[in-house]
N, C-alpha and C positions, 0 to 999 in steps of 0.2 A: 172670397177675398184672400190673397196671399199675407204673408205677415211681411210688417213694412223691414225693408234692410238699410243698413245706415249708407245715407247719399256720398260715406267717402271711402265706401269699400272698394279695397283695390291699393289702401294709402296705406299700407303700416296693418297690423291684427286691429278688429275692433275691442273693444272691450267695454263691457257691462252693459247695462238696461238699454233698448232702447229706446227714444224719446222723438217728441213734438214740438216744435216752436210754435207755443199759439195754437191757432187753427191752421196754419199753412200747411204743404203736403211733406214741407222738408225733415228728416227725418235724419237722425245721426246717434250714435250708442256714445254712452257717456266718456268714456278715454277722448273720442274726436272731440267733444265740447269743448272737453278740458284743455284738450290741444290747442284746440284754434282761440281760447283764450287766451291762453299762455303764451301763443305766435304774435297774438294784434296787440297785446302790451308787451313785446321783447319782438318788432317787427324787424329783421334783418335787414329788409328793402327787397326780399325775395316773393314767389307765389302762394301764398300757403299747400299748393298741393305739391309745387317742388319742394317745401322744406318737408314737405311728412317722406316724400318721397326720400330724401337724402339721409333723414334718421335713424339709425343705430338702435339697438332694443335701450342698451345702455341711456343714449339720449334719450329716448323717446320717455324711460320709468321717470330719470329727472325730472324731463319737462313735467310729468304727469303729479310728479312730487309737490314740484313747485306753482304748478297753476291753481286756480281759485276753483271752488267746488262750482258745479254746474248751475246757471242761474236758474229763480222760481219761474221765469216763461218758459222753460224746458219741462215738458210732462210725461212721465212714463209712457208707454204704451203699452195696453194691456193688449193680450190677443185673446 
C-alpha cells in the first residue's frame, strides 16, 4: 500500500501531517485543512481550488496564521 498524499496537491506546497476525515478515503496535510477552513468562513464567492490556486506564499502564511487549528475529526496518519 502506498502512503496516502494530500487530495489538494497540485494547490499551493503541502504542509505538515497528513490526515483522515473519519473513516473516509479523503485525505489532506494539515496547511490545506487549515486553508480550506479559513476559505469557508472568509468565503470570497470563488472555488476553493481557484483561491489556493491564485495565493501568494505571503497570502497563503496569513491565511495559515489566521485560520483555526485542524478539527478533532481530522486523524493523523501513520504509515
Amino acid at each position: 500500500m502506498t502512503n496516502p498524499e494530500c487530495d489538494l496537491k497540485g494547490h499551493g506546497p503541502c504542509s505538515g501531517p497528513i490526515c483522515r476525515r473519519g473513516m473516509s478515503l479523503n485525505h489532506m496535510c494539515d496547511g490545506h485543512i487549515r486553508l480550506q477552513s479559513y476559505w469557508t468562513e472568509h468565503n470570497p464567492g470563488k472555488k476553493l481550488n481557484d483561491w489556493l490556486d491564485e495565493l501568494q506564499n505571503m497570502e497563503r502564511e496569513n491565511a495559515i496564521k489566521k485560520a483555526p487549528q485542524r478539527g478533532k475529526y481530522w486523524v493523523e496518519v501513520s504509515f
